[in-house]
N, C-alpha and C positions, 0 to 999 in steps of 0.2 A: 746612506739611509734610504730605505726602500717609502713611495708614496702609497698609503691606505689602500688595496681594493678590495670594493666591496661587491658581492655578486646579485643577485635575484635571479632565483630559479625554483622550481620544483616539478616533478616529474610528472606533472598534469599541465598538458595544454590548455591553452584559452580562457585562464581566468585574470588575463587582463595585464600580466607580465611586464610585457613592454611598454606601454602604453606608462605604469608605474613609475621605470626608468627614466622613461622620455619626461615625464612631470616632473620627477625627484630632480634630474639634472638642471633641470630649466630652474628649480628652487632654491636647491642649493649655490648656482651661480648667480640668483639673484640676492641672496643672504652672503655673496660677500666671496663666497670660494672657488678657485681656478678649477674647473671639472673639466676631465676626460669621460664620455661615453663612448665605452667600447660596443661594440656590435661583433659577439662571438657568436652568434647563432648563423647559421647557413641560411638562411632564409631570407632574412637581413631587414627585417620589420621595422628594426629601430632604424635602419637608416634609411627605411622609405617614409617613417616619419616626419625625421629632420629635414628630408629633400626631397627637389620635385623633381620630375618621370627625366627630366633635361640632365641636370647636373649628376644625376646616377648614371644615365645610361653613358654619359663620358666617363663615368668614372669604371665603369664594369667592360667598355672597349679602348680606353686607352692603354697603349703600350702594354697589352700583355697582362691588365689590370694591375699594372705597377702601382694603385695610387689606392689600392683599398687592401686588407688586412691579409688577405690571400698574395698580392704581390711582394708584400714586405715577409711573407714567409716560404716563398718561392724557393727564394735564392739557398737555402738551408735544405728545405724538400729536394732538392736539385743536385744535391752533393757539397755545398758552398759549406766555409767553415761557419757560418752564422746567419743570422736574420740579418734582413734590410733594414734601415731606417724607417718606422712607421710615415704614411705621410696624414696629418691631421687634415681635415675640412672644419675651419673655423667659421665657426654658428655665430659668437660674441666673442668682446676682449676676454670673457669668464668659460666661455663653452668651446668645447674643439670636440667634434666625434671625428671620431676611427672606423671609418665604414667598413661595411661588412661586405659577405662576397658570398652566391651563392660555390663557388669554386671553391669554397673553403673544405667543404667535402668532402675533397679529393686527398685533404689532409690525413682524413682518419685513420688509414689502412697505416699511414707511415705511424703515425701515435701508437696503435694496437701493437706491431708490430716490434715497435723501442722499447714498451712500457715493457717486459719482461728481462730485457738487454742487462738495463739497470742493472739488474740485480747481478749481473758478471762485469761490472766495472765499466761497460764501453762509455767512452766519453760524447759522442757521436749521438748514442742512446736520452742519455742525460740533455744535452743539448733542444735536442727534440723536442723530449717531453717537457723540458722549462722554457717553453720556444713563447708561448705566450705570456711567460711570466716575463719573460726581457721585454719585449712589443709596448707589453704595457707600461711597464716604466720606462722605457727608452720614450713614449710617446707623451709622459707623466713629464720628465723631464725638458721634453721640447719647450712646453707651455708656461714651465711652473704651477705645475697643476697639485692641488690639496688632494685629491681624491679620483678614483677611477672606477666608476660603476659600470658593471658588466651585464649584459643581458646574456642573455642563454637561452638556447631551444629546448625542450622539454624531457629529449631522454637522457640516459645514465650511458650513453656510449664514450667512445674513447678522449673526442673533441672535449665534451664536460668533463670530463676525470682529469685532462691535463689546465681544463681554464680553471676548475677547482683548486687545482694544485697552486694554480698565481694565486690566489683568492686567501685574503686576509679574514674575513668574514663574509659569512653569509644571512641575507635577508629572503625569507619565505615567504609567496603571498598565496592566498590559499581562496579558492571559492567556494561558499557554506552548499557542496554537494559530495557526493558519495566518491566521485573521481580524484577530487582534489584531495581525500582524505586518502585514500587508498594511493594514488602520487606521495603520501607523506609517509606512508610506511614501506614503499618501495626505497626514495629516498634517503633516510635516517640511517639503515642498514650500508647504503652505497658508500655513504659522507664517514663513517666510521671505518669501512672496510680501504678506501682509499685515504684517509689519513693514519691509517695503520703501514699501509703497503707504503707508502711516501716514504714514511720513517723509516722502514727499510730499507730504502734506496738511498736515502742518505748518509746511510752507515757505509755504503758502497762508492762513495765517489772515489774515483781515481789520484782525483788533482786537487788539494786543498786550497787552491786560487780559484778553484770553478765555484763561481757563488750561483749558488741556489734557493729558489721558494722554498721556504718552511714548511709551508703547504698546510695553515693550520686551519684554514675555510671553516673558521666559527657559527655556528648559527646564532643570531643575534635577538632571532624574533620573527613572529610572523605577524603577516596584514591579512585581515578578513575583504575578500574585494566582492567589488558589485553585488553588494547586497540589496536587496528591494526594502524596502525601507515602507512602514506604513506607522502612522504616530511614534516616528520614533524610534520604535524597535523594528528588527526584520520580519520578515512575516512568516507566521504558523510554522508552512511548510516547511523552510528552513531550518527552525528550532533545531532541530535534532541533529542536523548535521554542525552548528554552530555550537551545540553546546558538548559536543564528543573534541573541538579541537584541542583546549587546553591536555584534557589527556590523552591525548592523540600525538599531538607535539613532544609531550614528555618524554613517552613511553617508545616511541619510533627514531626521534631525533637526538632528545637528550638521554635517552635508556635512563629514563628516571620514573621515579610512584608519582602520582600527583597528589597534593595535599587535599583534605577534605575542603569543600566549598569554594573552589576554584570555579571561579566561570570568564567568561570570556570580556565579560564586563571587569574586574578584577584582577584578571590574569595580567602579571608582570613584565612575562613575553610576548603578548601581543601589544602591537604597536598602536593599531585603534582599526575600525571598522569603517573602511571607507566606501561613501555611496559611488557609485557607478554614474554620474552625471550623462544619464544617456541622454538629457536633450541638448546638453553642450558640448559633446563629444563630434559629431558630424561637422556643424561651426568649425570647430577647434581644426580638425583634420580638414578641411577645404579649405583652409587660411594658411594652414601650417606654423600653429602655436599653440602654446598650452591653453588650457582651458582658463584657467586663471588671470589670461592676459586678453580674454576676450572684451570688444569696447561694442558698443549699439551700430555703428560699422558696417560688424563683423556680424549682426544679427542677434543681440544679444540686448535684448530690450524687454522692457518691464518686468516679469518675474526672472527672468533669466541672469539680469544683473545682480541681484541678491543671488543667484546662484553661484556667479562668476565669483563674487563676494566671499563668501562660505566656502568653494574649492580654494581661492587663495588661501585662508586658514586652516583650513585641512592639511594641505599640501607642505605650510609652512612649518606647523606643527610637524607632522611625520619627518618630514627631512631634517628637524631641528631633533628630533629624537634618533635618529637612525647614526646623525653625524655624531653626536651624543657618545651612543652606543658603541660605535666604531673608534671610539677614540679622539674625533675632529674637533676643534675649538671652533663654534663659529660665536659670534660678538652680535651685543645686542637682544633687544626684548624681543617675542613674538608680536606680532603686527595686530591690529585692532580694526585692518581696512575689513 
């Protein structure tokens, strides 16, 4: 039996992506479940996150980068019958990422080049392209891991079409602007055309021993991120773009009508509207911890505690709905801290 993964992506940069991952991971392993954070993006954001300028730069010159996500797929790129052995970097007893590699890159051309193979049976092909569906459970399995949230870099190139294809479900976060909406109508179209072509290929396996992703990368829901926030509600300028997502979401992702009086407040598939804690984010990132877990220390004194506060519940909530959503049992009430 194959472990959960869930993705976050959409084909608009910079509305806060990773940064979600890195929170949700740190949440959900404090509610209790064994998390894998993969770092499938090339850029490798989530794993400058987790780690400081030291332990990356070992890990991006040793042996060949044997020890991040590009050397465990080396040996396959290279001619080998399979992937490597993932190696994790254990964060807590609950967290283990899978660092990311700018070299991952280099992968693409081989991805482009399989994905059509499939379709005349090569085994070689298939391999390829389910090369990060093994990585990630093989790496799900190290740990005894519940769940494996994947980050992703922002286009629809061959690298996302194959970490799509691992992907159990997908989680959309969107920022209330014109790029992010237009990112949702680019990818809605993608996520249907590559779960159509998947099924194809699977009609075509050669070897009924070769297991394969399903490839069913659900969308589960989207997050409205860094919003500006003014009593409450987002401010003016925004409106317009916050109140086109529910149908925008539908019509792009789900190829569905939207019901009358839908709004974002209301809406089923959003997950909630989370603020951008821009004065606890720099803290957080010079410490290298979630925002959530900031103490007076850390700089994080008088209004900022009640912030610290409130990101805890936010955080708590969304990951307890996401895990929800996906399928995941976690135990226990939501927190009151």
């Amino acid at each position: 039996m194959s472990v959960p993964v869930i993705a976050f992506f959409n084909n608009k940069g910079g509305v806060g992506k990773t940064s979600l991952v890195y929170h949700v991971s740190w949440m959900m392993s404090e509610l209790g479940l064994c998390v894998v954070a993969a770092d499938l993006d090339p850029q490798s954001n989530l794993s400058t996150a987790f780690l400081e300028e030291e332990p990356l730069e070992l890990l991006w010159s040793a042996n060949g980068h044997d020890t991040t996500i590009f050397g465990a797929i080396k040996p396959l790129k290279e001619g080998e019958s399979d992937v490597a052995e993932p190696k994790l970097f254990k964060i807590n007893d609950r967290l283990h990422l899978l660092p990311g590699d700018m070299m991952l890159s280099r992968f693409e051309d081989d991805l482009s080049e399989t994905w059509p193979k499939c379709l005349d049976g090569d085994i070689r092909a298939f391999r390829i392209t389910s090369a990060f569906w093994r990585l990630l459970q093989n790496g799900a399995r190290q740990c005894a891991a519940d769940v494996v949230l994947v980050d992703l870099g922002p286009d629809l190139g061959a690298i996302n079409r194959s970490a799509m294809v691992a992907s159990d479900v997908l989680v959309i976060p969107l920022g209330p602007d014109l790029y992010s909406l237009q990112g949702l109508h680019n990818l809605g179209p993608a996520l249907r055309l590559w779960r159509k072509d998947w099924k194809k290929r699977l009609d075509e396996i050669p070897d009924p021993k070769l297991v394969m992703p399903q490839g069913t990368m659900k969308p589960i829901g989207y997050i409205v991120m860094q919003h500006s926030v003014r009593l409450d509600r987002p401010v003016k300028a925004y409106d317009k773009w916050v109140n086109r997502m529910p149908g925008d979401y539908r019509e792009f992702v789900l190829n569905e009508s939207i019901p009358e009086g839908v709004k974002v407040a209301n809406d089923p598939h959003c997950f909630m509207l989370l603020k951008h804690y821009r004065s606890l984010m720099p803290m957080a990132q010079e410490v290298r911890k979630p925002i959530f877990h900031l103490k007076p220390a850390d700089g994080a004194l008088g209004a900022h505690t009640y912030a610290v506060q409130e990101a805890y519940r936010d955080f708590e909530k969304l990951s307890r709905e996401i895990a929800k959503r996906a399928g995941i049992p976690i135990e226990g009430a939501i927190s009151t801290e």
